[in-house]
KEKE-3310 file (N, C-alpha, C; in steps of 0.2 Angstrom, whole numbers, plus 5000, padded with zeros to 4 digits):
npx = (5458:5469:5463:5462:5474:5479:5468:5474:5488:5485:5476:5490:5501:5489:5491:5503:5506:5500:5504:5516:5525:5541:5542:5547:5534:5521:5515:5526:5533:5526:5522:5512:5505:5493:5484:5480:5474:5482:5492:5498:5509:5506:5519:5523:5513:5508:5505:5489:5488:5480:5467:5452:5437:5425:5408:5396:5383:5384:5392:5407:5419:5431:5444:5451:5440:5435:5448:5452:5442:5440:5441:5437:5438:5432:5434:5426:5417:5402:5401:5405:5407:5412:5407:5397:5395:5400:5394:5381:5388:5398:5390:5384:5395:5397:5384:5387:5397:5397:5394:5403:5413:5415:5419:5413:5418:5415:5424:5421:5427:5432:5420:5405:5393:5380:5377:5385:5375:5365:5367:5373:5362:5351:5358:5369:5373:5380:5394:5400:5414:5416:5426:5432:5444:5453:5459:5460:5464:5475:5480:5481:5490:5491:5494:5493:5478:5465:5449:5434:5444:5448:5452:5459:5458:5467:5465:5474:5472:5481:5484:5482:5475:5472:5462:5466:5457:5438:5427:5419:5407:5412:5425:5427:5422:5428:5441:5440:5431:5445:5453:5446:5448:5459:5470:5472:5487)
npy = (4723:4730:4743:4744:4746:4758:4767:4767:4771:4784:4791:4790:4798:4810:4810:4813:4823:4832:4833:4839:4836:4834:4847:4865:4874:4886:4889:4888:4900:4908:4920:4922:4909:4905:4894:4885:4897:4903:4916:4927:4941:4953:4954:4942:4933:4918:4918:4913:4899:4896:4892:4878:4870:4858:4862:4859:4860:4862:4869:4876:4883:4895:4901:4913:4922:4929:4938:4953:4952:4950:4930:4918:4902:4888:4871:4856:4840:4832:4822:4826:4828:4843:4851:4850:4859:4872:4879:4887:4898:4902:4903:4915:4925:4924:4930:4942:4950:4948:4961:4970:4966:4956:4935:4920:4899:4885:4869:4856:4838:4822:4816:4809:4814:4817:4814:4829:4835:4835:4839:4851:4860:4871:4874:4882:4898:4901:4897:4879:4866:4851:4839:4827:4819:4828:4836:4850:4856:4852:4859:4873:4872:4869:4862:4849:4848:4849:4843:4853:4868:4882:4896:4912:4922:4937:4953:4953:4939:4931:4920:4925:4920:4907:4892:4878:4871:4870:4884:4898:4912:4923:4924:4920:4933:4943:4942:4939:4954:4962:4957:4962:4975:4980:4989:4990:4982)
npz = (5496:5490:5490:5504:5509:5500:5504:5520:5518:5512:5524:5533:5525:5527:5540:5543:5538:5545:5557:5555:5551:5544:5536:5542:5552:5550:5561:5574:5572:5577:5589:5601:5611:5621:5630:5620:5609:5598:5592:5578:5575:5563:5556:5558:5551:5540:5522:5516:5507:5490:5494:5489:5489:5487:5491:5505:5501:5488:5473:5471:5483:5485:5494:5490:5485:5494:5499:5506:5514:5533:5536:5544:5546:5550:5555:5557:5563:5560:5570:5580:5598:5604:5593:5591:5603:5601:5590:5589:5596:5585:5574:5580:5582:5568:5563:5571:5565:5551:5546:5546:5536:5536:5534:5535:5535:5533:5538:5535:5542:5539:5539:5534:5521:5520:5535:5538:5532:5540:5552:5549:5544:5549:5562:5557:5547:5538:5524:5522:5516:5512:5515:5519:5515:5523:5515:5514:5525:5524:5513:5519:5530:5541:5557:5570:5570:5580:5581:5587:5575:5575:5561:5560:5547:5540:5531:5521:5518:5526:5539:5555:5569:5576:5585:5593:5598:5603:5605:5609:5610:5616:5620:5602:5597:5598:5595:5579:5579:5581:5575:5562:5565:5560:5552:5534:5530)
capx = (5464:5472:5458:5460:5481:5479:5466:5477:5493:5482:5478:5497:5502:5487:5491:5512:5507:5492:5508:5519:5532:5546:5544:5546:5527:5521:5513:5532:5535:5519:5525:5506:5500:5490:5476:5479:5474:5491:5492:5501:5506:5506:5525:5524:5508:5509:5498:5485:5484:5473:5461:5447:5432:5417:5403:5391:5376:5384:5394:5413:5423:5438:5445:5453:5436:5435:5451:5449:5438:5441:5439:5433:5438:5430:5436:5421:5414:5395:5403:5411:5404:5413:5407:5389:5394:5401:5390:5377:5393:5402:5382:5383:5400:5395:5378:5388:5404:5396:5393:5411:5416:5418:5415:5413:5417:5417:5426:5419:5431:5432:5415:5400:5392:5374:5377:5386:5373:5358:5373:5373:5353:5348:5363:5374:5369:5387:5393:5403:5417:5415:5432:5432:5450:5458:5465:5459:5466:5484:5482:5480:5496:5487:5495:5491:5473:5461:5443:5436:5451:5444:5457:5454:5461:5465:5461:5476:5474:5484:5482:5482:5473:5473:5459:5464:5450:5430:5427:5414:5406:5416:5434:5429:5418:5433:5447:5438:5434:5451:5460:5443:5449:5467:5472:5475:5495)
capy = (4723:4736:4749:4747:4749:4763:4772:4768:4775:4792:4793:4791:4805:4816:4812:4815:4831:4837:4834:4845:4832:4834:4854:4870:4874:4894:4891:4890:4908:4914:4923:4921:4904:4903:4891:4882:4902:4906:4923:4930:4945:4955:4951:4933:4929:4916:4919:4906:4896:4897:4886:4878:4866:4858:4867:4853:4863:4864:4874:4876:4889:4898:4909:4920:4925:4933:4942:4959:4952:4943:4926:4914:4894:4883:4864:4853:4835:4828:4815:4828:4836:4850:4856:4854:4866:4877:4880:4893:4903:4903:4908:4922:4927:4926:4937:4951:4953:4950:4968:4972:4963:4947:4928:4912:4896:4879:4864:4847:4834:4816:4813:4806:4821:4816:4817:4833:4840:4832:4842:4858:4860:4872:4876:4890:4901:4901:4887:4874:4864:4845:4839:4821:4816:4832:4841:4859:4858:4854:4867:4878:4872:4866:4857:4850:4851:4845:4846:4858:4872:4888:4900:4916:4924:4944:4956:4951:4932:4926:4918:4927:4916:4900:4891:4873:4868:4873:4891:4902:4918:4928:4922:4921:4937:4950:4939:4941:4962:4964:4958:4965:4984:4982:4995:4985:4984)
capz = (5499:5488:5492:5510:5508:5498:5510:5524:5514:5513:5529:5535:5523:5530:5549:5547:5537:5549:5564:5554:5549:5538:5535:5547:5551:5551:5568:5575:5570:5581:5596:5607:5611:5626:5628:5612:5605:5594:5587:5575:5574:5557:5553:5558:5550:5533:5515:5516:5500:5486:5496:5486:5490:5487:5496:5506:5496:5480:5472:5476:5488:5485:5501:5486:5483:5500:5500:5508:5520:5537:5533:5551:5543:5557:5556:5562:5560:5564:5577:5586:5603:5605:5588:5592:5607:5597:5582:5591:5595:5579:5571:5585:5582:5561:5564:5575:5562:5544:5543:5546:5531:5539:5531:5540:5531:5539:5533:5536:5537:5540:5541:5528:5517:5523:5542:5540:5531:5543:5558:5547:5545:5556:5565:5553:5540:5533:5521:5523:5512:5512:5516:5519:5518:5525:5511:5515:5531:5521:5509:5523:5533:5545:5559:5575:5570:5585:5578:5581:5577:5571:5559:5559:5543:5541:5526:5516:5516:5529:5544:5561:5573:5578:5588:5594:5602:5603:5606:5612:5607:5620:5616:5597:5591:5600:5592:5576:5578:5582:5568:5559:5565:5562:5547:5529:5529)
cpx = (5468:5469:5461:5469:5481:5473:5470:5484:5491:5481:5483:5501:5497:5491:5499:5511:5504:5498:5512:5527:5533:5545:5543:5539:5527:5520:5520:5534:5533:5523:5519:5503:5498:5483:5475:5475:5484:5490:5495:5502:5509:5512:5525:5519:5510:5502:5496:5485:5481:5469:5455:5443:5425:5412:5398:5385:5375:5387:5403:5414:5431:5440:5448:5447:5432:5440:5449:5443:5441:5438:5439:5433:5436:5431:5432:5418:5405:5395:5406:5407:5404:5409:5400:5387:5395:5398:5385:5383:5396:5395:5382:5386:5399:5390:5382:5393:5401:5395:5399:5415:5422:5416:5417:5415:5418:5420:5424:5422:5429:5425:5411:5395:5384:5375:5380:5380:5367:5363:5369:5367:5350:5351:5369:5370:5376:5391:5400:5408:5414:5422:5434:5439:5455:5465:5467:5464:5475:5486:5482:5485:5495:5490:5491:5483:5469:5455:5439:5443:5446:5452:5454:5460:5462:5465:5467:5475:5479:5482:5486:5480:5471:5471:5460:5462:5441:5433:5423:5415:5410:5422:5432:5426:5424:5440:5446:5437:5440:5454:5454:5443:5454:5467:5474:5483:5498)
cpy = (4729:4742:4751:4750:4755:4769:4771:4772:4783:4793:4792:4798:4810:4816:4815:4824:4837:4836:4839:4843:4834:4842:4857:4872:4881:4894:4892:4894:4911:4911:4921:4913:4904:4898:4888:4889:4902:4910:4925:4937:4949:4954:4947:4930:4926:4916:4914:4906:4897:4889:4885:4873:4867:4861:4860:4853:4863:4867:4873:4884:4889:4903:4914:4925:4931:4938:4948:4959:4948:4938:4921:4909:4890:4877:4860:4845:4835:4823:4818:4833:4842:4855:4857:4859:4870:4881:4886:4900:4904:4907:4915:4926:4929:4931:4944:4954:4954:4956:4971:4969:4956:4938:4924:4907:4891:4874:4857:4845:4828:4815:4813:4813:4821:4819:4824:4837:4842:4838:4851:4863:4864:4875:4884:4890:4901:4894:4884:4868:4856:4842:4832:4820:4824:4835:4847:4860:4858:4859:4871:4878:4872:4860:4858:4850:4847:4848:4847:4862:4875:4893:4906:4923:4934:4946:4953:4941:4928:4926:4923:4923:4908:4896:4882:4868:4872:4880:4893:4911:4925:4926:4924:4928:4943:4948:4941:4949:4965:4965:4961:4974:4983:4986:4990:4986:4978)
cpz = (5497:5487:5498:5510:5505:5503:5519:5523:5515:5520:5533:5531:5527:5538:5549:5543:5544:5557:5564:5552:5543:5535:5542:5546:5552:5557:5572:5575:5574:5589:5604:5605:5617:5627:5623:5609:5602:5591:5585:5574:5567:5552:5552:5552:5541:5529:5517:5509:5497:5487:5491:5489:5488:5493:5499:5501:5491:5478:5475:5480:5487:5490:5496:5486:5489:5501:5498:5511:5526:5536:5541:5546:5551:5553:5559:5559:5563:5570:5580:5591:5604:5597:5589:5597:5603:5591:5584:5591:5591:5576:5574:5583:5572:5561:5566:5570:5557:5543:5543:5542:5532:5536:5536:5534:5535:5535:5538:5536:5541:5544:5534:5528:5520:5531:5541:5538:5536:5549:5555:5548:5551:5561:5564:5546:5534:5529:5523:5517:5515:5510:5518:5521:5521:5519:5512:5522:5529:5518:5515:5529:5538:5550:5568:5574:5574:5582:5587:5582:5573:5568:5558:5552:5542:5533:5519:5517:5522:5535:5551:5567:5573:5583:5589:5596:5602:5605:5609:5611:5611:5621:5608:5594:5595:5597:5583:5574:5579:5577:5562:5558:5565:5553:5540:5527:5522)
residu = (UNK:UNK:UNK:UNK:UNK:UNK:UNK:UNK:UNK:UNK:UNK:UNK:UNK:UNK:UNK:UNK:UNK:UNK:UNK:UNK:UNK:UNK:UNK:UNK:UNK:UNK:UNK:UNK:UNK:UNK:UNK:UNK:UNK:UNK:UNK:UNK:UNK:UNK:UNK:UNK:UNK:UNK:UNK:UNK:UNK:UNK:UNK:UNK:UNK:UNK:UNK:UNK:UNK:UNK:UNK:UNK:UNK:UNK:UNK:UNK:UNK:UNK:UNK:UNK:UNK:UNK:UNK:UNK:UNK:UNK:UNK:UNK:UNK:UNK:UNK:UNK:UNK:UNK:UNK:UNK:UNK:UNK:UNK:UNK:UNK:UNK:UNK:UNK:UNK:UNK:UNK:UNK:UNK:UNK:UNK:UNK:UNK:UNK:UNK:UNK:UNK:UNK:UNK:UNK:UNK:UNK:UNK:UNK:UNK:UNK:UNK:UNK:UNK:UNK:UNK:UNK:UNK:UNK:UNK:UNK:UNK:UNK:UNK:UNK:UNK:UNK:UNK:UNK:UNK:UNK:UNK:UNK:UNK:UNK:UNK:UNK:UNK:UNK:UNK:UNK:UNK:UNK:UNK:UNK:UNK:UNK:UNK:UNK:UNK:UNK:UNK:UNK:UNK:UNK:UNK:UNK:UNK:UNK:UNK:UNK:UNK:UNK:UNK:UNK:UNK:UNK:UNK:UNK:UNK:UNK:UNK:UNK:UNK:UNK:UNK:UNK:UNK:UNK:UNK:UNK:UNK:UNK:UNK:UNK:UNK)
# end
């Protein structure tokens, strides 16, 4: 009984953080939403965190360790359709940009560590955080999150793009070069 209260307690805190209650959210600041796309532009945009995670494979991830690259954070489960659509195109959009000093990193959340991995298998070459209760998506000021939601980070670390819902390689890999050719300010 005192297990299940206090796993219901957490998730009441994640969901009124993940809506954006009780602080002003950065996405509010951002001038372009169209399409659940939100884009910030180079004024607006807030530092991301000094994100961390366990890795599904092993190992943790730090996004500091990416700074001064474009950093692509995808948000996706194993029990989620659109992320299965998605996954070719995100690989696609990963293959065409990595040479333009671009990383993917995906974060699993509220799903079991095995399915995501049996999900991941095959699918992306890029790794993935293992995020069970939605932390990473906190540290990262994160609201509104529909899985999937892709962020797309620029060279200093902060967030510019904002994808709330699935995507595809023709939306995401020119959203991606874009803020990958913008001049480091």
């Amino acid at each position: 009984m005192r297990r299940l209260a206090a796993v219901l307690t957490a998730a009441a805190v994640t969901a009124g953080a993940l809506a954006g209650c009780g602080s002003e959210n950065w996405a509010k600041k951002c001038t372009t939403n169209v399409d659940d796309v939100l884009e910030c532009t180079p004024d607006q945009r807030p530092a991301a965190r000094n994100v961390t995670g366990e890795l599904l494979a092993g190992g943790t991830y730090n996004v500091a360790q990416d700074r001064g690259k474009v950093v692509v954070v995808n948000f996706w489960g194993s029990w989620c359709s659109p992320c299965r659509a998605e996954a070719d195109d995100l690989q696609q959009t990963y293959d065409a940009t990595k040479a333009r000093n671009v990383a993917f990193v995906g974060v699993n959340w509220r799903d079991d560590r095995d399915a995501a991995r049996a999900f991941e298998r095959g699918r992306v070459t890029y790794p993935s955080i293992y995020d069970p209760d939605g932390r990473v998506a906190l540290a990262f000021d994160v609201t509104q999150v529909n899985t999937p939601s892709t962020l797309i980070l620029d060279r200093q670390g902060r967030v510019a793009v904002m994808l709330r819902r699935a995507t595809v390689v023709t939306q995401l890999q020119p959203l991606v070069e874009r803020v990958a050719g913008e001049e480091p300010g």
